[in-house]
N, C-alpha and C positions, 0 to 999 in steps of 0.2 A: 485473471487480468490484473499488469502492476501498472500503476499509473504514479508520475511523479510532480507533486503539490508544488506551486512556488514558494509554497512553507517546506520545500524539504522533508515533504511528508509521503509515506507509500500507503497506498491503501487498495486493500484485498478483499476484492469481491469476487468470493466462493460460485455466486449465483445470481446475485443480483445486485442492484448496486446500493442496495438501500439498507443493504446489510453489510454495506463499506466498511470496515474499520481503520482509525489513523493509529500508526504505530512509527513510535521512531526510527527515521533511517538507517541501515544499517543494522537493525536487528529483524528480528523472527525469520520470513519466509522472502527477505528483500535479494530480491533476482538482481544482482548489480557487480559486476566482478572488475 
């Protein structure tokens, strides 16, 4: 699941959401084309 922060932030939770991590837009696994 990508969810998108109104800090411009994507965060990917594998399984849960508590294991969230924020990574900057535009890099790692950011589903956005």
């Amino acid at each position: 699941m990508y969810a998108i922060t109104p800090h411009k932030y994507v965060i990917h939770a594998p399984s849960s959401t508590s294991m969230a991590i924020k990574v900057p837009r535009g890099q790692s696994l950011a589903t956005e084309e």
